[in-house]
C-alpha positions in Angstrom: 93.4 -69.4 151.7 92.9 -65.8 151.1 94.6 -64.3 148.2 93.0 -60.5 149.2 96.0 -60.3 151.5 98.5 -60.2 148.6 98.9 -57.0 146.5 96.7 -57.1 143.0 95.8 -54.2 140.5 92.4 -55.3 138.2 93.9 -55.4 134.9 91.6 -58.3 133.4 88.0 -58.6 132.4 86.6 -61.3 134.7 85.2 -63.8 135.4 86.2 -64.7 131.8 83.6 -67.2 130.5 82.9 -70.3 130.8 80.9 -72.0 127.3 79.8 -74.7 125.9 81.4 -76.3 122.6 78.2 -78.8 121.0 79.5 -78.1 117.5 82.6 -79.1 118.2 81.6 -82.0 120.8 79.4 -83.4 118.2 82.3 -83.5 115.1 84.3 -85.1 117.9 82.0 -87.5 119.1 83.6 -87.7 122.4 83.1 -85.9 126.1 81.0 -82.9 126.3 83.4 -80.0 125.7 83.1 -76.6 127.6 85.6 -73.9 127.0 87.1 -71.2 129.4 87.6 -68.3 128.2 90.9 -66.7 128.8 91.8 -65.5 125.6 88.9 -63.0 126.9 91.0 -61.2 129.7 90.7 -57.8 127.9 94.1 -56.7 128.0 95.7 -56.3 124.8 93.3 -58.7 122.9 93.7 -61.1 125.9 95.3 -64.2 127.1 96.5 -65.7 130.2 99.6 -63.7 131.1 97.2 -60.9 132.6 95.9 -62.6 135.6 99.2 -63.1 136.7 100.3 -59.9 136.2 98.0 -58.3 138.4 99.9 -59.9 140.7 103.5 -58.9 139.5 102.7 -55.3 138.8 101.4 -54.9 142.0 104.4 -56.1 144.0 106.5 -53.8 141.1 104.6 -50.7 141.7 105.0 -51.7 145.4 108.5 -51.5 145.1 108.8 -48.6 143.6 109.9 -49.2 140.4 110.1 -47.2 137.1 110.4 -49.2 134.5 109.1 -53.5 133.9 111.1 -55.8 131.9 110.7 -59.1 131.0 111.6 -61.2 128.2 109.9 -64.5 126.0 110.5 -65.7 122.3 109.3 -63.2 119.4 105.8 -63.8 119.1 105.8 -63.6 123.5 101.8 -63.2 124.3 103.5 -62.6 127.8 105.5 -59.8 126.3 103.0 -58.4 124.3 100.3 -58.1 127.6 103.5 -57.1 129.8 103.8 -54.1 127.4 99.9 -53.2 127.5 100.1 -53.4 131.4 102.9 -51.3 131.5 101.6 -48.8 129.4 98.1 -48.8 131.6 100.1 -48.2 134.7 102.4 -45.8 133.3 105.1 -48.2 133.6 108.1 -47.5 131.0 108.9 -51.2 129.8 112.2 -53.2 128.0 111.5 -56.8 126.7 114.1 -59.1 125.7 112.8 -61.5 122.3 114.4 -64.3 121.8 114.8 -66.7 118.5 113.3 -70.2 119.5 112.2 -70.8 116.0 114.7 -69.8 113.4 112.4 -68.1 111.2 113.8 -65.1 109.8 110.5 -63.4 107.7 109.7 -59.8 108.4 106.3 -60.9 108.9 107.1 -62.9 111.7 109.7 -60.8 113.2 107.7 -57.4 113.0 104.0 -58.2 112.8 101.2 -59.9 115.3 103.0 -59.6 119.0 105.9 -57.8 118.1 103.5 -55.0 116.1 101.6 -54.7 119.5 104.9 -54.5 122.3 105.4 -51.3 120.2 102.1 -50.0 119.9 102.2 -50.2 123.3 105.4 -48.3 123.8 107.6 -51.1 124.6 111.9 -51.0 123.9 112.6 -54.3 122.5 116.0 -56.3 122.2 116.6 -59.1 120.1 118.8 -62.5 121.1 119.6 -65.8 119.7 118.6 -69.3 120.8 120.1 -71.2 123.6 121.0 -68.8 126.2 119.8 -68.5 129.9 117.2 -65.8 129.2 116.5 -64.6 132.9 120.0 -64.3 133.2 120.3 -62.1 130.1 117.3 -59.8 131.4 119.2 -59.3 135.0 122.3 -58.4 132.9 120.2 -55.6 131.3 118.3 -54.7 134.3 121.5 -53.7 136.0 122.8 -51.7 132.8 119.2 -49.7 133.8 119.7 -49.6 137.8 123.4 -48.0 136.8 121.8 -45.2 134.7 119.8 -44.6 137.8 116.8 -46.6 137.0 114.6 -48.5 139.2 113.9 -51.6 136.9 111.3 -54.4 138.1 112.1 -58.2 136.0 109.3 -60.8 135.3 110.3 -64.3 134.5 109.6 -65.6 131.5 105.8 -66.3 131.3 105.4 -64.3 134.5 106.1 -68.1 136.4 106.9 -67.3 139.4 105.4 -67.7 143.2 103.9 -64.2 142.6 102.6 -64.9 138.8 100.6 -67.8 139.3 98.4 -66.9 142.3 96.8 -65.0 139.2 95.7 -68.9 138.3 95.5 -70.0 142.0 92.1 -66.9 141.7 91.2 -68.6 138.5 90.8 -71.9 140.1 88.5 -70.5 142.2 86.6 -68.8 139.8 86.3 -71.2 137.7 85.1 -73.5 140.6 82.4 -70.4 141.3 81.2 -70.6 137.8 81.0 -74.7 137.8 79.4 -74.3 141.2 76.3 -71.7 140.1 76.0 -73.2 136.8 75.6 -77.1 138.2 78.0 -78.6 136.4 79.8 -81.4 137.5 83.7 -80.9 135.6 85.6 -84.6 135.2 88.5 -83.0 133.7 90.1 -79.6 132.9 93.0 -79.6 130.3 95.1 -76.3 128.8 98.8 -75.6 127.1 101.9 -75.7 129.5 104.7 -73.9 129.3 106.4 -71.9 131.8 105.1 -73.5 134.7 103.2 -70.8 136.4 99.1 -72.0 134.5 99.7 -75.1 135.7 101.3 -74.5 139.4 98.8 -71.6 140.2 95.6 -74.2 138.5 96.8 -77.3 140.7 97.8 -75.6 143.7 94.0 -73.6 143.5 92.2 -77.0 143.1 94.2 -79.1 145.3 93.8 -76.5 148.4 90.2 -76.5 147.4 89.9 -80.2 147.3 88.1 -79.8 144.1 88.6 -83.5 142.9 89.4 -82.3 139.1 92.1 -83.6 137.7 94.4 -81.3 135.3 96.3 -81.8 132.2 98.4 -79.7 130.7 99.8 -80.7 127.0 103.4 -79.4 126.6 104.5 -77.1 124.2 108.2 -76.9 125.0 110.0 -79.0 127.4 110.0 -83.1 127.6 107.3 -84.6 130.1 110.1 -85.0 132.9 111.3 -81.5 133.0 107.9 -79.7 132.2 106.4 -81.6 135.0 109.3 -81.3 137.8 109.0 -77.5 136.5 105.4 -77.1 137.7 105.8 -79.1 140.6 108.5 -76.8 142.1 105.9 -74.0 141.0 103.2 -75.1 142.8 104.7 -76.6 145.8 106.1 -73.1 146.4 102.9 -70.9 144.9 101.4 -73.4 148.2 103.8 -72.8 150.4 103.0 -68.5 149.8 99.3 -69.0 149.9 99.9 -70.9 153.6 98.9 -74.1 152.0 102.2 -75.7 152.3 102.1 -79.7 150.9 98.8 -79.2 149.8 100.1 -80.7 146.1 101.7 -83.9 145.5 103.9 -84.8 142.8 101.2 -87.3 141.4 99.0 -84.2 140.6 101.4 -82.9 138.2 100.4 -84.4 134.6 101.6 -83.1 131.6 101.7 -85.3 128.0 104.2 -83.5 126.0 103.5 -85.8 123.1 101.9 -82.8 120.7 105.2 -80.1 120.8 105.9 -81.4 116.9 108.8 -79.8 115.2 109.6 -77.6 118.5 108.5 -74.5 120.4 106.6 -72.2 118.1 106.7 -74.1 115.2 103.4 -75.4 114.0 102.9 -79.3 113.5 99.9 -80.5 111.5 97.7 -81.5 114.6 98.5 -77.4 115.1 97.2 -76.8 112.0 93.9 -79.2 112.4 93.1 -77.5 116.0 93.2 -74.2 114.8 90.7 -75.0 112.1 88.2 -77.3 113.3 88.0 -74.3 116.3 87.7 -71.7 114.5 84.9 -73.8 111.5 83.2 -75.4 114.7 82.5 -72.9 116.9 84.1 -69.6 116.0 87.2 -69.4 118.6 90.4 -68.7 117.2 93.5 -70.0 118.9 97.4 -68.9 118.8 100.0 -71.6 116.9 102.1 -71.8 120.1 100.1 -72.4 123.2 96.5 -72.5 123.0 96.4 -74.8 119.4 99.0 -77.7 120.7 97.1 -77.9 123.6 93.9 -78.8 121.7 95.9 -80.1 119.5 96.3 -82.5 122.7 92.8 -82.6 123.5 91.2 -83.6 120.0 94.1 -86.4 120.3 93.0 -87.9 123.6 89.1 -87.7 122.4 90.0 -89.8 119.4 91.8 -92.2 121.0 89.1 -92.4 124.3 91.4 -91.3 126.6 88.1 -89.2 127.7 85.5 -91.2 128.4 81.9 -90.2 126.0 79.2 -88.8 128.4 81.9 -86.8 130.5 82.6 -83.5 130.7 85.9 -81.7 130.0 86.9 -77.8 130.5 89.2 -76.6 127.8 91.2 -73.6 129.1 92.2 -71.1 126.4 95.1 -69.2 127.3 95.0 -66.8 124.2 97.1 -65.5 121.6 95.6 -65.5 118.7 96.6 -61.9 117.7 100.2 -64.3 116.6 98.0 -65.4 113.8 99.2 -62.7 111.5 102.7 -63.6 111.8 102.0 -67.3 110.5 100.5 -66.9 107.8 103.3 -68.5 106.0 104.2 -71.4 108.3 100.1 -71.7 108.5 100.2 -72.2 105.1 97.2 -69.9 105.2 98.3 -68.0 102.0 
């Protein structure tokens, strides 16, 4: 497996690190927690979306394009570091924002993510709920191509073969850290959404035989579909990296059980995660990916799903900066 033969531009700050949480471990009473630190990728305040886009604005400046788009809900961390990678390269750059929660507050609508896609130079386009949102952004990106343009489109999330060997190097790096730091990892749990974490995470450990089994807690889609999602991803993010059946369908584990009232919309366990995090050790996480997925984690510890004397890797995917546009649904103020 050598990723050096696909085309990458260094966008993020790595390796991000890799910490322990004892404050945290000891309210919880549970597994040795560690925590990698994602949300630390530099780009825009952070978050996951930049390793894969290394990746995808490589292969778009390699096909000689003029202008990125892409598109995700309102508070998109994905949009938000498309836009600051765009604007690095010199990349003009169109997003497409779509309404998955209903809430209509100027805060939420203009402030946090949406604040920093225009800082950052970005056109933005608003749409309702419900429709097929790659299918919108091709529409679009052909109304570019016939004013001459030469547009470039990014799946949701970035989740696609391309996007996630950004998280098939962060296996390995994360395996490098683990490695020089003798620590023996039993498990390794972060937020799932669009696939392209999880496919690029199993599909790095699996070709590395790295014997650590992953979770990802849902934030979307019911177990079923979010699973069958990443297990296309990874069987094909495989397949590029040469590494063809390398990942089975029984390494594709999500528990969806911690979406609450839907995507982007806080539940209490939300709330919970985002506070003893940021009381215990100082971390701050987003309401949509990175706090339902610890949201997941405290869960399991409580109930001894992970056994006491282990050790289990948290992987924050960032997004905190979506703070500022909850406030209300936070109940912060």
């Amino acid at each position: 497996m050598n990723l050096a033969r696909f085309p990458r531009i260094r966008l993020a700050h790595l390796p991000t690190p890799l910490e322990p949480m004892p404050r945290l471990t000891a309210a919880l009473g549970g597994p040795e927690i560690w925590i990698k630190r994602d949300d630390c990728t530099g780009l825009s305040t952070g978050g996951n979306k930049t390793r894969k886009l290394e990746y995808l604005m490589a292969e778009a400046q390699a096909a000689g394009a003029d202008i990125v788009l892409t598109q995700g809900a309102t508070q998109s961390n994905h949009a938000r570091q498309t836009a600051a990678a765009a604007a690095r390269l010199g990349f003009a750059c169109h997003l497409l924002l779509e309404d998955r929660t209903g809430y209509k507050d100027a805060n939420y609508r203009l402030n946090g993510n949406v604040l920093l896609d225009h800082l950052h130079g970005a056109t933005t386009e608003e749409r309702g709920s419900g429709l097929d949102m790659n299918a919108e952004m091709e529409a679009v990106a052909d109304s570019f191509r016939a004013a001459g343009r030469r547009p470039y489109t990014i799946p949701g999330g970035g989740s696609n073969p391309t996007g996630a060997l950004g998280y098939v190097n962060c296996a390995l790096e994360l395996l490098g850290q683990v490695t020089a730091m003798g620590l023996v990892v039993d498990h390794l749990v972060h937020a799932t959404g669009s696939a392209g974490t999880q496919a690029g995470l199993i599909t790095g450990l699996k070709a590395m035989n790295a014997q650590i089994p992953l979770l990802g807690i849902g934030v979307r889609a019911p177990k079923d579909r979010q699973e069958e999602s990443v297990n296309r991803l990874a069987c094909a993010t495989a397949e590029k990296i040469g590494c063809a059946g390398v990942v089975s369908r029984a390494d594709v584990v999500a528990n969806c059980d911690y979406v609450g009232p839907g995507y982007g919309i806080p539940a209490e366990s939300t709330r919970e995660a985002i506070d003893l995090f940021a009381r215990y050790e100082g971390i701050l996480l987003d309401p949509v990916y990175s706090a339902k997925g610890a949201a997941g984690l405290i869960d399991l510890i409580r109930k001894g799903h992970f056994r006491k004397g282990s050790r289990v890797v948290f992987l924050h995917t960032g997004g905190a900066v979506a703070l500022s546009a909850y406030t209300g649904a936070l109940g912060i103020f």
